[in-house]
C-alpha positions, 0 to 999 in steps of 0.5 A: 500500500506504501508503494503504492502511495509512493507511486501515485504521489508522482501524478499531480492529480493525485497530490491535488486530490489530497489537497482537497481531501484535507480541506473538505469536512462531510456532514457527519465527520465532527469537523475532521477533515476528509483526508484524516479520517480516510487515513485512520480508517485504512490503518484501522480496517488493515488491523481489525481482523475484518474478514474474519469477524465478517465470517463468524457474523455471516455464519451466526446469521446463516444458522438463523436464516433457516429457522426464520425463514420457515417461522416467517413462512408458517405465518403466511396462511394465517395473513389476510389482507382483503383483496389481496393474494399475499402468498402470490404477491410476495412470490413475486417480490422474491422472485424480483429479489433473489437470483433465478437459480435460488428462488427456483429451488427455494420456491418448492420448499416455501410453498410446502411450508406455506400450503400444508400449515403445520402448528409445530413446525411454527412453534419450534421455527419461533423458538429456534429462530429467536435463539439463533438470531439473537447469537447472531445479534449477540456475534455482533455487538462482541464485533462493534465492541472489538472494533471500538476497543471497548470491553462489554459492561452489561451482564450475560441477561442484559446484553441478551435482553438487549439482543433479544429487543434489538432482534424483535425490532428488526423482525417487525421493521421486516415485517413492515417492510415486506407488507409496504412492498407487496401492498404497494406492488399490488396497489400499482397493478390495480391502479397504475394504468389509470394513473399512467394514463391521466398523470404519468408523474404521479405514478413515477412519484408513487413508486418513487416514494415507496422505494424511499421508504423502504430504503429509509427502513433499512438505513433506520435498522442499521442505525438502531444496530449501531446506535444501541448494539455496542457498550459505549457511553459516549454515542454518535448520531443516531443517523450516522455517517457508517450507517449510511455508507453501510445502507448504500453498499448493501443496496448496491452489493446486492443488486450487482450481487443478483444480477451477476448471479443471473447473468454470469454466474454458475453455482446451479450448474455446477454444484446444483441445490447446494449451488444455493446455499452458497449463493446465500452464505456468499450474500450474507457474508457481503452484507455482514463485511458491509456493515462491520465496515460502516461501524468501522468508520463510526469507530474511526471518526470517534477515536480520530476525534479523541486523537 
């Protein structure tokens, strides 16, 4: 990196970029220049055990995907939105989402969860769910505390309680998130020729502003992550600086991620159903590394200020 660094200090476009950098001060950066906090952020990112703590994330989280899925699944019979196929409507937005090959071989299991309800397999996913994910919660504030070299304050119950609330906020703004957009979708194919075809910019405004709101749900649970997941007394703002580079990123991931897979990918060729399984531990992991990141640059932004 220092060679390169060397290298690059050559190109005057290279020196004035610097230049720049330690003049310009972002939203969000406490007045410390751009350039400083880069600096300290690559030095930090080099010594933190990144890609490991990313993998032990993802694996927690993988565990968890499973039984959550067929809890979240199970519920789908007892969902009743007059007017609307909610089973038929959420196939949809999976199929919008999810990559061609993972959504063909996950589709036959959900519609058996989904068409043959079993009361059991609703308690155990509940209780399984709930247990996994909060270790997967749990995974992660021992990672927000690692990055921001803090020792963990609260007892054993507390910081599972603290987990266990965090995790219960996630689900419903899950759940808020996927009723907005299927009702949404649906609302969009009753009325959306008639409002193309009188006012086209209401349409485009209507669609835009679902996104937005989803969008904003996602940057608010990564907030509620970074705000209240680690043990540090001094917080930064609630809306910050790595919650929104982390919301950005995995928007971005995973949509490059899914169009690759469609496109130019071959899991489902070569390694068939498993093909699957590694599409989605690959994506996991993608979305743990981000959000590690953002809360690194948190970090950073803090501990340059005490500096």
């Amino acid at each position: 990196m220092k060679k390169l660094h060397d290298y690059l200090m050559k190109l005057s476009l290279y020196r004035s970029s610097i230049k720049l950098a330690e003049k310009v001060v972002l939203p969000g950066f406490n007045g410390l220049p751009l350039f400083d906090v880069i600096v300290f952020f690559n030095k930090k990112i080099q010594t933190s055990d990144l890609t490991m703590r990313a993998s032990a994330l993802s694996f927690s989280f993988f565990l968890a995907l499973f039984p959550g899925v067929i809890f979240l699944f199970t519920l789908i019979p007892y969902i009743e939105i007059q007017g609307i196929d909610f089973q038929y409507e959420l196939f949809a937005l999976l199929n919008l989402f999810l990559p061609e090959s993972t959504f063909e071989t996950t589709s036959e299991t959900l519609n058996d969860i989904i068409n043959q309800p079993r009361g059991g397999l609703m308690s155990f996913g509940f209780i399984m769910a709930l247990f996994l994910s909060t270790n997967g919660i749990n995974a992660m504030i021992d990672s927000f505390n690692k990055s921001y070299h803090t020792k963990e304050t609260r007892n054993y119950l507390r910081q599972r309680l603290v987990a266990l609330g965090l995790n219960m906020v996630l689900v419903l703004l899950l759940f808020a998130c996927i009723i907005l957009i299927v009702v949404g979708q649906v609302l969009l194919n009753e009325f959306g020729d008639y409002i193309f075809q009188y006012d086209i910019i209401t349409y485009y405004v209507v669609i835009f502003s679902r996104w937005v709101i989803i969008i904003a749900l996602l940057l608010f649970s990564i907030s509620i992550l970074f705000y209240y997941g680690p043990a540090v007394k001094k917080k930064w703002r609630f809306i910050s600086v790595g919650a929104t580079m982390s919301t950005i990123l995995s928007i971005i991931t995973s949509i490059a991620f899914a169009y690759y897979i469609n496109n130019f990918g071959q899991y489902n060729k070569l390694y068939g159903s498993i093909g699957t399984l590694m599409v989605i531990m690959v994506w996991i992991y993608l979305n743990s590394l981000i959000i590690l990141i953002g809360f690194d640059l948190n970090a950073s932004i803090f501990q340059q200020e005490k500096e």
